[in-house]
N, C-alpha and C positions, 0 to 999 in steps of 0.2 A: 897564931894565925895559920890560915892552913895553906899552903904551898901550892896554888891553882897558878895554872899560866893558860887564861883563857885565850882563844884565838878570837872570840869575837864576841861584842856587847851590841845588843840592840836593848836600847831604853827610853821608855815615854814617860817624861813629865809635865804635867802641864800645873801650871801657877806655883807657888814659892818662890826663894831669890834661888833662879840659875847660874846667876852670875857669881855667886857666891858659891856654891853647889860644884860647879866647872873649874873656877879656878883652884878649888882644894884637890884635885883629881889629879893621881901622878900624869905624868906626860904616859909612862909604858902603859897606860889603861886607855888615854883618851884616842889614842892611835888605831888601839882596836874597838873605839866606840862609835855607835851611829846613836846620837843623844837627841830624841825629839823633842822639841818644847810645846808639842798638842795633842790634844788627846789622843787614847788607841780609841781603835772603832772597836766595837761588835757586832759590824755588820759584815757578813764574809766578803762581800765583794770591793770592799773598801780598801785602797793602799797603806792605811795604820793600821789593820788590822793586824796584828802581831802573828795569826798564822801563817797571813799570806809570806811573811820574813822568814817563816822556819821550811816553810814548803820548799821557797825560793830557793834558799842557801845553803843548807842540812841536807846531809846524807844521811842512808844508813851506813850505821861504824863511827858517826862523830859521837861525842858526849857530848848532851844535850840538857843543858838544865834553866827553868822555866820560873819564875816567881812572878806570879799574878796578884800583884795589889795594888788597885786601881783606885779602891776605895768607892767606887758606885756600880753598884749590885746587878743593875740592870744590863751595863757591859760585862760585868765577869760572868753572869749569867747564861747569858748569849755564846760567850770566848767558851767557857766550862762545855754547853750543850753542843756547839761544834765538834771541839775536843772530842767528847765521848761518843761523836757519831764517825767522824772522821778515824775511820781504824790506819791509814797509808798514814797520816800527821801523828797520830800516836805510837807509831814507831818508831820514830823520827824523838820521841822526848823519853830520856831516861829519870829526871829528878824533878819533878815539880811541887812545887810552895803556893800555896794559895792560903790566905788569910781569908776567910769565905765569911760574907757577912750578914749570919742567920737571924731568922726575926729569934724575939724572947731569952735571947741572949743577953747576960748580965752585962757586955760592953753597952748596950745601949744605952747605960747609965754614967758609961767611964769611959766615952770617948767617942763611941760610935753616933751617937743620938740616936733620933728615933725615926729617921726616914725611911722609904718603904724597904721593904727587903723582900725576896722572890721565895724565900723558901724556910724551913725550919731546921732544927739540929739532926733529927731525923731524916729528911734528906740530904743534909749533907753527907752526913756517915753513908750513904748511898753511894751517892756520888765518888769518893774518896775510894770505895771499896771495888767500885766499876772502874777506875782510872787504874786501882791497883788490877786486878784481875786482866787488866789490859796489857799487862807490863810494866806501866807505870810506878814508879818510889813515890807515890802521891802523901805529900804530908801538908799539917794547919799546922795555925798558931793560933791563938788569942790574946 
């Protein structure tokens, strides 16, 4: 395990058992957590909007790290193209994780299904390369 002593969690989940979820969570974690049980938005002007959280609270000089997996395309989307427009918030983010979820991608077969998806693997490799160029440690998984 690796030796992080976050100051602060902000987390949105919505559906699954929370109560199950919450109660496994050390106390030293839940103290510095703000744990939503509704969706984040992607609409910028929205209070779950997860940026409006980083704008808020985040400085420059914190360590800032970001994992967006929301699991519907349409809000990471949205969250992603703010990101890459907003250069003052990308400052503001040193690590981000994003499980990005492109069309014709073999998970559509092993987990993802096959609902809409907003872009391809080609764009994403775009995207990843504009977050880095930004400053950004922009990394996937599959």
């Amino acid at each position: 395990l690796l030796d992080v002593d976050f100051d602060r969690i902000f987390a949105w989940e919505y559906g699954g058992d929370q109560v199950e979820r919450l109660s496994e969570t050390p106390f030293e974690i839940l103290t510095k957590t703000s744990y939503f049980v509704i969706p984040a938005s992607g609409e910028p002007k929205k209070c779950h909007n997860p940026w409006n959280f980083i704008k808020a609270v985040c400085k420059p000089g914190d360590f800032v790290v970001v994992k967006l997996d929301i699991d519907t395309p349409v809000v990471e989307t949205a969250l992603i193209e703010q990101l890459l427009e907003d250069k003052s918030l990308a400052t503001l983010i040193d690590d981000f994780y994003f499980e990005d979820h492109v069309s014709k991608s073999p998970m559509e077969y092993h987990g993802w299904g096959s609902g809409p998806k907003d872009h391809d693997l080609a764009r994403s490799i775009q995207i990843f390369a504009q977050l880095r160029e930004m400053g950004i440690r922009a990394h996937s998984w599959v």
